[in-house]
N, C-alpha and C positions, 0 to 999 in steps of 0.2 A: 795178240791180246784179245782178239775180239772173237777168236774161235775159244779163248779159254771164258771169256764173259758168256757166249753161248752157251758151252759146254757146262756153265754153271746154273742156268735157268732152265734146262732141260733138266736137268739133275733136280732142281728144286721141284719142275713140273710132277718129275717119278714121283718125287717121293709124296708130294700133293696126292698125285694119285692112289698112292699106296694108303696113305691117312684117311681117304674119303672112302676105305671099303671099311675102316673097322667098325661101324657105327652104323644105328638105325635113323629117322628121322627124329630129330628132339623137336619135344613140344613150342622151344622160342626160337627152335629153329626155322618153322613153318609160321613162324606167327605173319611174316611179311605175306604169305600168299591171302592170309585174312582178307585184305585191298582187292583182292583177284573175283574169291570165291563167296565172299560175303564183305562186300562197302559197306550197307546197311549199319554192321555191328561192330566198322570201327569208329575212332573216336570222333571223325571229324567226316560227314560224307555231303554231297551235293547233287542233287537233281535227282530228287526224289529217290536217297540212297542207292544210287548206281555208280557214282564217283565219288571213293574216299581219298583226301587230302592227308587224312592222318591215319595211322595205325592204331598209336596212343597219341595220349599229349603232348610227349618231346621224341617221336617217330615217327619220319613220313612215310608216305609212300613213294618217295623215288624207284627203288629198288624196284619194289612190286611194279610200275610202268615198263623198268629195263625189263623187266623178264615176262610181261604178256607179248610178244612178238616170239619170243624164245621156247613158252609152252606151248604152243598151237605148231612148232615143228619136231616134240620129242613126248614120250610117255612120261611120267609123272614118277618118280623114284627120287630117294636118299641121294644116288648119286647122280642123278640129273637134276637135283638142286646144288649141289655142289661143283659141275663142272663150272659154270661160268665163273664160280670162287677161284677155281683151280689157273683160269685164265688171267684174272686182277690178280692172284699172289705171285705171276711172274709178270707182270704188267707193272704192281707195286716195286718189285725187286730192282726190273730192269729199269726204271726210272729213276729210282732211289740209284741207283751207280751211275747213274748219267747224271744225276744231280752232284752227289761227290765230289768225281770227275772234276767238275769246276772247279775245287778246292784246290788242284792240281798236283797230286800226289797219284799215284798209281797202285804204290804199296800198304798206304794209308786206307785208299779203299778200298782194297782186297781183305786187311784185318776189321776194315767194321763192315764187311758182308760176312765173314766165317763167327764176328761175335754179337749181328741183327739178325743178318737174312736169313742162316742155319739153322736159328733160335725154332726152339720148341713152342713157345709163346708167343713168335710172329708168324708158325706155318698153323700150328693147329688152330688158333680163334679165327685167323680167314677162311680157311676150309670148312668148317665147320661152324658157320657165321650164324650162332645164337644169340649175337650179342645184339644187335649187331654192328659188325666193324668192318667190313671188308671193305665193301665201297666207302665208310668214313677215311679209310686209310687210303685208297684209291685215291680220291678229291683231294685231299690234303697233300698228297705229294703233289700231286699235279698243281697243286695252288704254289706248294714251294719252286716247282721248277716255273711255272709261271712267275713268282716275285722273282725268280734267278731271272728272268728274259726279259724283265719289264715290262709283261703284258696286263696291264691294268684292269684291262675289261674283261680277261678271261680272270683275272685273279679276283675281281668282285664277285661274279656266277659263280667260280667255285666255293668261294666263302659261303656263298646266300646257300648256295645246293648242301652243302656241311651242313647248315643249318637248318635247312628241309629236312635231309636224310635223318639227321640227330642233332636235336639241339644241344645235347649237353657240349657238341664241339663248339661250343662258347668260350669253353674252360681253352681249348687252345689257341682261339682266334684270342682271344682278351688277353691271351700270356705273353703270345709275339709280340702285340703292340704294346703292352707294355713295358717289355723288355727293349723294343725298337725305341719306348721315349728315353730311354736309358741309355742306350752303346750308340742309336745312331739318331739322335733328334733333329736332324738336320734332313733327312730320310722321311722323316715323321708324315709331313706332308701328302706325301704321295700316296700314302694308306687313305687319305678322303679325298681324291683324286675326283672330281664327277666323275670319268669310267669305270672307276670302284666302285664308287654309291650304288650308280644305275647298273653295273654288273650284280652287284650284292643285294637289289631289290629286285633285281631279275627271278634269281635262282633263293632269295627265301620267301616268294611273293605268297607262295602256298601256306607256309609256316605263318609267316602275317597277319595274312588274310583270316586264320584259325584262330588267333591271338585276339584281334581284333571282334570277331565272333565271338570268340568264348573266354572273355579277359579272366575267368577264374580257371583258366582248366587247369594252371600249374599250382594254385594257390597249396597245393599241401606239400612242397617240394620246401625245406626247408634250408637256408644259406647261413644260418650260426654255424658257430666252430661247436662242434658235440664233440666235450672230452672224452666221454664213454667208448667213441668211435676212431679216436686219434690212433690209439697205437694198433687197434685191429688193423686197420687203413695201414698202417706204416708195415706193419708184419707181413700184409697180403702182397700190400709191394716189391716185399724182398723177395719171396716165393712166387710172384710171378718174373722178375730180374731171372733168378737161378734157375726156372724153367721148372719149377717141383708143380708150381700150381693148379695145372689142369688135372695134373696125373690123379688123383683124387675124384675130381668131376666127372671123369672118365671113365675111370673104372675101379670097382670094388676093394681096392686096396691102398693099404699106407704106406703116405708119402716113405722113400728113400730118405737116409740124412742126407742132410742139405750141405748141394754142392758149392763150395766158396767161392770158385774158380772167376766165374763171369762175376759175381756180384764183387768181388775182388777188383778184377780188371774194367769196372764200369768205376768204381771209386775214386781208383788212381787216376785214371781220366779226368776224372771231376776234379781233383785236384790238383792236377798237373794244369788242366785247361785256364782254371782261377788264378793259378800260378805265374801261370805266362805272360799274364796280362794284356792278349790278346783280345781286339776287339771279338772279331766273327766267334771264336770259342765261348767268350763270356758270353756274349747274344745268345748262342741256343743252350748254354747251361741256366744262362736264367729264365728262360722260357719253358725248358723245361721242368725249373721248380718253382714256376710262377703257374702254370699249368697242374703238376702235382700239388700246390698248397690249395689252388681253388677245388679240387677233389675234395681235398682235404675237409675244408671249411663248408661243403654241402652236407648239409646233416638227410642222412638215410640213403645216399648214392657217394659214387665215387670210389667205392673200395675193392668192386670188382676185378677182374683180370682183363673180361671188354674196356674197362673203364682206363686204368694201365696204360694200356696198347696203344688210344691216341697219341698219348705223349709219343711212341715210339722213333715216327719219321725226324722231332725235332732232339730228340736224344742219339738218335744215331748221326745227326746233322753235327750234335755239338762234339761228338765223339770221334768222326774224321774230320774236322777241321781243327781239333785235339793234337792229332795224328802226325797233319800233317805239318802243324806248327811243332813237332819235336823232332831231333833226330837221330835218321831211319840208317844206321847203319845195318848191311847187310844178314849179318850175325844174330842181329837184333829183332829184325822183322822176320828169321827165319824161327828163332826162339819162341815167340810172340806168338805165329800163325800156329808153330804146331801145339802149343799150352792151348790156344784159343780153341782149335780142331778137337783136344781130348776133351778139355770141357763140357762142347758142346755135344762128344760123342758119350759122355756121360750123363751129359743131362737126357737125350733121347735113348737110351735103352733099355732105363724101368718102362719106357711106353711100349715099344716093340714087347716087351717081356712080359708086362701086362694084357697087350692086346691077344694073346695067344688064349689069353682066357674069359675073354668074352668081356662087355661094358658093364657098365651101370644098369638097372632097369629104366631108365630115362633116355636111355640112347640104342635102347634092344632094336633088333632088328624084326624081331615079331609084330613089329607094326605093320610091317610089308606084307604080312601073312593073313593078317588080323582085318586088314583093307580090304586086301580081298575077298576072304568072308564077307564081309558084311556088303559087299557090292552085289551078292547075287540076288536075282531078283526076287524079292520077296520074303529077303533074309529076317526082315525085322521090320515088320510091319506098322507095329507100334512105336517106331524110335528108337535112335540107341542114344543111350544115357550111360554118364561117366560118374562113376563112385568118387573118385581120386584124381587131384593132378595129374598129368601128364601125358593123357591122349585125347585128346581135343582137336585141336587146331592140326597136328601132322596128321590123326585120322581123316580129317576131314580133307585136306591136302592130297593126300594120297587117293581119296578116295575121287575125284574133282567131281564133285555135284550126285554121286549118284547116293548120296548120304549124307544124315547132317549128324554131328554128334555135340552134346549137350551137356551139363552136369546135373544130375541130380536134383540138385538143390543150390538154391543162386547163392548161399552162405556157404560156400562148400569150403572155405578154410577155417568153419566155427569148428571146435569140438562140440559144445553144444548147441546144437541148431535152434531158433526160434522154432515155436509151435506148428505156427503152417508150412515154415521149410521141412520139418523133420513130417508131417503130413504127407507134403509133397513125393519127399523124398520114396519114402512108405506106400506111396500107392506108386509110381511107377516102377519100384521093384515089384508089384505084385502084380504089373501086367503082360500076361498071357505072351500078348504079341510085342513085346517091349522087347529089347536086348539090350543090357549094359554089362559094365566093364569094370574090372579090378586088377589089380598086382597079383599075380599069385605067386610072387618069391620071397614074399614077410609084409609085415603089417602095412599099413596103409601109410600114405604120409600124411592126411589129414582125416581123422579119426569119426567126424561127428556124422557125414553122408551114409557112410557105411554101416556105423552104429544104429540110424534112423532105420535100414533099408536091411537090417539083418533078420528080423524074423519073416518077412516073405522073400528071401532068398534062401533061407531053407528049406523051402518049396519045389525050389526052380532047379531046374536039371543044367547044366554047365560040361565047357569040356574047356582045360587050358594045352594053349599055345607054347610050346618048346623053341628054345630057341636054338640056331644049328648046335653047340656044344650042349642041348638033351636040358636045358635047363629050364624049369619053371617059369615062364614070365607073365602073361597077359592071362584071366581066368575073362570067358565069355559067357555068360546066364542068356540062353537064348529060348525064343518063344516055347512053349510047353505041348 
């Protein structure tokens, strides 16, 4: 058993690896090395902006701390941001069945690894950690198998650290307890443990300490129930369950119809679980839609695919211990793994089938190209400046320090720019020794930078960037 649990974590490793070559660096992919390459310009920094605490308002910098040790021994690449992901999605995995495990089913955990861990939606967002989630889902298991051990004080730090890395994993610490005053209130207790407390001021001391500082930074984050956003939220839900919803973010084409299969066999679980009326099952069914209501009910967040994914460790939690409370004749688990296997070999095929023909312009790989250029010395004297979303932060990453790149115009998502921005905008296209940057595979995604910056860019001499399949992506306006 233990060489087929190997033999399945390596298999997940390939195929991590395999995932981590289709793709350029994405712009909120690199947003964490922000803390790295420039503290100053994130949200939260100290000592005389050399040390940032925050990224944004509900993102730390944990992550960015793991990985300065790690870039000062590899070059700077797409996929050397992505190995140590490649390491937490089998660290997440192998955890997640050691936790199961407990449940004490064998069979049971082998079907909720063929219909979590296989999933399209738990390998691509760790890999590819724009959201970011990889270490949220890291902590969180680890917090679970810590409440499995009864280790109090590592179960407070990893809460606090959740809530460093990202606060919105509020929405799943608030779910468990409240679903724990419900199935086990007798339990209750030991969630305000002093070793909890002082673990869980440990590890959100940073987060706090920012809060405290700057009591309004969350002020525009809004916690009404927005009807307007209900059933988007519930739609996006389903499409990322059925594994359709990245395939879109990724690459240039529409979604496949939508596969029933897994959203199917997540249901009957749910209902079979409620049915049983098992404690441990009801526990993490309610958690996890005590968890997805709070999504719910934050107006402007919540309906992402990153956002989803939290829930994942405690829905897969309620879904083998589902499992293992029903039963498993052999016939039945053999039925079961192989419907769950096609499934899931359905859900991943538009992506293999997709990627053959290259990403999004948001994930091109001509950022790697593009870095380069502008590293040499003396490329752009005058700066380089960004027309458009989406090369910013991973140019600047890629590039580490030998370049800063900018927008335009600090209103760079108005269609129409104020006065002095659209000024702004207008005179560093017009400079000589300037070099900025555009999409050149169809229009802009924000309209009013480049409208300001068009008539002295018909001036300016350009050569664009091909990406390996010969296609259009990045146009470079460089000194004259």
């Amino acid at each position: 058993m233990r060489f087929v649990g190997a033999a399945s974590l390596l298999s997940l490793f390939v195929l991590g690896w395999v995932v981590a070559g289709w793709c350029g660096l994405h712009q909120d992919e690199a947003l964490f090395l922000k803390a790295i390459d420039d503290p100053a310009g994130c949200a939260f920094s100290m000592f005389q902006g050399k040390v940032a605490l925050m990224t944004m308002a509900y993102v730390g910098t944990l992550k960015a701390a793991l990985y300065v040790p790690y870039l000062k021994l590899v070059s700077l690449s797409p996929f050397a941001v992505r190995l140590p992901l490649l390491f937490a999605l089998v660290a997440i995995a192998g955890l997640s069945l050691r936790f199961w495990l407990g449940f004490g089913s064998v069979s049971a955990v082998a079907l909720t690894a063929i219909l979590f861990i296989a999933h399209p939606l738990f390998v691509l967002p760790i890999v590819m950690d724009w959201g970011p989630v990889g270490l949220q889902l890291l902590l969180s298991t680890l917090l679970l198998y810590a409440v499995s051990r009864n280790s109090l004080l590592w179960a407070g730090l990893l809460a606090g650290l959740m809530v460093w890395d990202k606060a919105v994993a509020i929405w799943a610490l608030a779910a468990v307890v409240a679903s724990a005053a419900i199935f086990y209130p007798a339990r209750l207790r030991g969630f305000f443990h002093w070793r909890v407390l002082v673990g869980f001021l440990l590890g959100a001391a940073p987060y706090l300490y920012f809060r405290w500082k700057v009591p309004r930074a969350l002020g525009d984050l809004r916690t009404e129930l927005a009807p307007a956003e209900l059933w988007p939220k519930v739609l996006a839900a389903r499409h990322s369950l059925d594994g359709s919803a990245m395939l879109g973010l990724l690459f240039p084409v529409d979604p496949p119809p939508t596969p029933y299969g897994i959203v199917m066999s997540v249901v009957l679980l749910a209902v079979a679980g409620l049915a049983l009326r098992r404690r441990l099952p009801a526990f993490f069914w309610a958690a996890t839609a005590f968890a997805l209501g709070a999504m719910m009910l934050t107006g402007g967040a919540g309906g992402s695919i990153h956002h989803h994914l939290l829930v994942w460790p405690l829905l897969a939690a309620a879904a083998c211990s589902t499992l293992v409370a029903l039963p498993q004749p052999r016939w039945a688990v053999a039925i079961a793994g192989a419907f769950l296997a096609y499934s899931q070999l359905t859900a991943w095929i538009p992506y293999f089938q997709a990627a053959a023909h290259g990403p999004r312009r948001e994930w091109t790989d001509v950022t790697t190209q593009v870095a380069l250029d502008l590293a040499r010395p003396g490329a752009c004297p005058g700066g380089v400046f960004a027309l458009d979303w989406g090369f910013t932060d991973n140019l600047i990453a890629l590039g580490r320090g030998r370049y800063r790149v900018q927008m335009a115009a600090d209103d760079w998502w108005r269609a129409d720019l104020p006065p002095e921005q659209r000024a702004r905008a207008a005179a560093r296209a017009a400079d000589p020794q300037a070099c900025l940057l555009e999409w050149a595979d169809g229009p802009p995604y924000f309209t009013g930078v480049r409208a300001a910056a068009d008539a002295a860019l018909r001036e300016r001499p350009s050569r664009v960037f091909l990406d390996r399949r010969r296609r259009p992506m990045i146009r470079l306006f460089g000194p004259a």
